[in-house]
N, C-alpha and C positions, 0 to 999 in steps of 0.2 A: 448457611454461611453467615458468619456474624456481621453486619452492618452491609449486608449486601446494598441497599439502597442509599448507604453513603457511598459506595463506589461506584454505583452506576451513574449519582448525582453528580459525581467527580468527572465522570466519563465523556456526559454531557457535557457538563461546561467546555472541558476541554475540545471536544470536537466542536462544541452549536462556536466557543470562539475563532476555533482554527475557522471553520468556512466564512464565520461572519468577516473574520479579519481580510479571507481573499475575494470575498466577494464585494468588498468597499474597496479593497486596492483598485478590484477590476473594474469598477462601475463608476465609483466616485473621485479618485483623485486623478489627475490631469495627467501624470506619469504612468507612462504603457508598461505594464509589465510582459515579461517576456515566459511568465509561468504558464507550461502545460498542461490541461485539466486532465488529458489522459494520464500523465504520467503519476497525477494526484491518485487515479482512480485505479491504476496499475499495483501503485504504492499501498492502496488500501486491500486491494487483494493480494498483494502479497504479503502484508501483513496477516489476515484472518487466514490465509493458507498454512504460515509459519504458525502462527497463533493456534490454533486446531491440534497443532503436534506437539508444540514447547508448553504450552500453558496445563497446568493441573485441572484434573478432573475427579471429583473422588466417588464418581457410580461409574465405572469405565461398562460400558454396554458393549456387545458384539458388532451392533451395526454404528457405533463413534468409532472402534477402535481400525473397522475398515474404510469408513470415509476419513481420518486422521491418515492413515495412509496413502491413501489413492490422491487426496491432497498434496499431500508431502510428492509423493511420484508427480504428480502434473506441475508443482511448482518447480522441481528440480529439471522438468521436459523443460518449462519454459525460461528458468533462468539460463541453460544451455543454450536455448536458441538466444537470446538476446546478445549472450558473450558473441556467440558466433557469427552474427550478425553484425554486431559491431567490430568484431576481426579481421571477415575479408569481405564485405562489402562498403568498401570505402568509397567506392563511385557515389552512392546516395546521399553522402556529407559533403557539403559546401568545403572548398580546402578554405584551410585554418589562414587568415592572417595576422602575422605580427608585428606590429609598429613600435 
């Protein structure tokens, strides 16, 4: 891969920023934020789930092309439960007010 380690430097930055940025939100300034770290950590696997399947590979091996799937099938398990979860279990949500 050409310039592999300018994109992994890239990669870095942009992540070591992203957490540096919410871990000063969260620590240091005086305003609560109301950010979920599950949902960060939810968000990053389902990216490298999706990521596994969409992203190019050019030595495609037998045992990638079956955890790329089995992937893909558990992230599709789990974004179905979430829809459905958020569909008819409305009891577990605070009801909405609006002013």
């Amino acid at each position: 891969m050409t310039f592999g380690w300018v994109r992994l430097l890239g990669l870095l930055i942009f992540a070591g920023t992203d957490v540096g940025v919410a871990l000063y939100s969260r620590y240091v300034e005086d305003e609560k934020s109301r950010t979920s770290y599950a949902a960060h950590f939810a968000g990053a696997l389902a990216g490298l789930m999706i990521g596994m399947v969409c992203l190019r590979n050019l030595k495609i091996k037998k045992w990638e092309q079956i955890v790329s799937w089995t992937l893909f099938g558990v992230f599709c398990v789990l974004m179905l439960f979430a829809i459905l979860w958020n569909a008819f279990y409305t009891s577990y949500y605070p009801p909405q007010v609006y002013d």
